[in-house]
C-alpha positions as CSV (number, residue, x, y, z in Angstrom):
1,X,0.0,0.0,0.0
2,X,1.8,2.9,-0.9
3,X,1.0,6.9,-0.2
4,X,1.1,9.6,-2.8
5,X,3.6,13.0,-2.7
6,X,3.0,15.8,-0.4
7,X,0.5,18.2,-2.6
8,X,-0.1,20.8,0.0
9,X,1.4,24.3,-0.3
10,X,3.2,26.0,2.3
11,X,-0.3,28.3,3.6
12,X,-1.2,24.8,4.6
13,X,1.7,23.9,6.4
14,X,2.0,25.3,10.4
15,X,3.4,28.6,11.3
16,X,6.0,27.3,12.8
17,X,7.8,25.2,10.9
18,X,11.2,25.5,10.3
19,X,11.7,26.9,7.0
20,X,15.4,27.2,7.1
21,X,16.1,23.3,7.7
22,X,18.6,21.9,5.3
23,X,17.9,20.8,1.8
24,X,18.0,17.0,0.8
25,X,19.4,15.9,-2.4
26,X,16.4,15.6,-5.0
27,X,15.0,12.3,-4.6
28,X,16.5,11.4,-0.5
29,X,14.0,13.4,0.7
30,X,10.6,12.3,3.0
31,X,7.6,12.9,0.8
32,X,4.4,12.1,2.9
33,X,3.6,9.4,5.9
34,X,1.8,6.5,3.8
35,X,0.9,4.8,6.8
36,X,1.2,5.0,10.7
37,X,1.3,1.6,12.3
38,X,-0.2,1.4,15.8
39,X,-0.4,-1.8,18.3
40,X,-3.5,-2.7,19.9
41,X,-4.0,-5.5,22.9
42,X,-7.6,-6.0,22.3
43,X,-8.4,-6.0,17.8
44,X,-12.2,-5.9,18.0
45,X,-12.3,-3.1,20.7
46,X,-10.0,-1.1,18.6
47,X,-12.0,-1.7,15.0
48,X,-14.9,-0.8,17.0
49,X,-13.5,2.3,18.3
50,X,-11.9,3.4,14.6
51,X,-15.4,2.6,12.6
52,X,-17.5,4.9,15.2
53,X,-15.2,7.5,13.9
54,X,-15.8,6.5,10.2
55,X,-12.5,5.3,9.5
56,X,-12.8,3.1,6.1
57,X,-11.9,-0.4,7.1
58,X,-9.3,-2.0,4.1
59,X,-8.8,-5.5,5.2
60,X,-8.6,-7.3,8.5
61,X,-11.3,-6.7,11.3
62,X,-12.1,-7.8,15.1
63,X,-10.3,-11.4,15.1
64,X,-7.6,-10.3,12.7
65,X,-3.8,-9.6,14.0
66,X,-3.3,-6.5,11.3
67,X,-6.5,-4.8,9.8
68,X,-6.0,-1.4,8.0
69,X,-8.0,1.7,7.7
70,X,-7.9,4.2,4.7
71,X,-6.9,8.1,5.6
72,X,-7.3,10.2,2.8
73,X,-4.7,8.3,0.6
74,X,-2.7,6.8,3.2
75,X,-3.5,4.0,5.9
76,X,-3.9,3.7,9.6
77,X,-2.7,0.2,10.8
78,X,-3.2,-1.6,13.6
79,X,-1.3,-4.5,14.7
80,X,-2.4,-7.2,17.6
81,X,0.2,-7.2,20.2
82,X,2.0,-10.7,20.6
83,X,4.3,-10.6,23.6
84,X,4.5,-10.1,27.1
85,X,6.1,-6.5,26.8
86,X,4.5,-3.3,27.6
87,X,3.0,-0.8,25.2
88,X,6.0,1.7,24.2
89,X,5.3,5.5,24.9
90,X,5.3,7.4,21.9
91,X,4.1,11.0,20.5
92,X,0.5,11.2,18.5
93,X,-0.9,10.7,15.3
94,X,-2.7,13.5,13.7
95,X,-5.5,13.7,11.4
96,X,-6.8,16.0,8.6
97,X,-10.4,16.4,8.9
98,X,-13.4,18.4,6.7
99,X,-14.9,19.5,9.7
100,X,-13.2,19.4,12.8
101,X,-16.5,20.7,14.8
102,X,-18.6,18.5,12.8
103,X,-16.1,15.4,14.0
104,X,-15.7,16.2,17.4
105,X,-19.8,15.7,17.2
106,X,-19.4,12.5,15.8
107,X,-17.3,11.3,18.3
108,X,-19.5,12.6,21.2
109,X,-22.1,10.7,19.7
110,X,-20.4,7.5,19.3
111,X,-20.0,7.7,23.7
112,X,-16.5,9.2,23.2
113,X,-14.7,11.4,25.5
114,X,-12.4,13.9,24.1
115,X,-11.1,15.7,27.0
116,X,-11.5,19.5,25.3
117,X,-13.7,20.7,22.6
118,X,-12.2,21.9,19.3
119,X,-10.1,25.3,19.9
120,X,-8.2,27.6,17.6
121,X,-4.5,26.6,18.0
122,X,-1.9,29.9,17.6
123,X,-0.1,27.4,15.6
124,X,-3.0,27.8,12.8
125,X,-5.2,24.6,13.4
126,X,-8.6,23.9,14.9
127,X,-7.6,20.8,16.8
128,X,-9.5,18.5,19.6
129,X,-7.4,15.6,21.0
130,X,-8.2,11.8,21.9
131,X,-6.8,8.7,23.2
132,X,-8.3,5.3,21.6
133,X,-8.8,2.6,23.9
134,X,-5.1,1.2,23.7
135,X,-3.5,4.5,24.8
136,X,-2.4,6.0,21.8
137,X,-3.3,9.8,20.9
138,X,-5.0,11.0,18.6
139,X,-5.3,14.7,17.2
140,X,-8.0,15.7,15.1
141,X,-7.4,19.2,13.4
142,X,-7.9,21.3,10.3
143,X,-5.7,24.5,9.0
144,X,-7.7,27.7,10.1
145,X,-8.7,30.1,6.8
């Protein structure tokens, strides 16, 4: 499954990027996430908890160890965890949305909840945040006009 090029512009990139980071030789550089991998110790709970939110379910489902969602033109993956270890920490996935009020509604509605309602961001993004039910966080935001 692979992911197209980055097509935004830079009005859709944050604020606060920096713009003065070193250039890459044309072709070494990172064009776009295709997918985001994340491990789950209970599959159904966790398809369960992506559909509610309307994530487009690929292949896999509840009694599957890997099942994959479609995100615009990328993926979301989840894998069953197999061993004894614990779940690593890590950062947060974030997610494009049409409407971020409009989602943070959907969510509500599917008995979720997001610990803030959607607020402007000075970075330039509407954004509400939430954890699924393995941990892992989840930001749900939109470039402000």
């Amino acid at each position: 499954m692979a992911g197209g090029g980055y097509t935004g512009t830079m009005a859709t990139r944050p604020a606060n990027l920096d713009t003065d980071a070193p250039s890459v030789q044309p072709g070494a550089g990172v064009d776009a996430i295709s997918a985001v991998t994340l491990v789950t110790t209970d599959m159904a709970r966790a398809v369960r908890f992506y559909e509610a939110l309307g994530f487009r379910r690929l292949l896999g489902g509840p009694e599957a160890s890997f099942t994959s969602f479609a995100v615009g033109g990328n993926y979301l993956n989840l894998t069953a965890k197999t061993t004894a270890t614990p779940l690593p920490a890590w950062g947060r996935v974030i997610f494009y949305v049409s409407d971020v009020d409009a989602f943070y509604n959907r969510a509500i509605g599917a008995g979720l909840s997001p610990p803030f309602p959607p607020r402007d961001a000075e970075w330039g993004e509407r954004y509400f945040h939430l954890s699924d039910p393995d941990g892992h966080d989840l930001s749900f935001a939109r470039p402000l006009q």
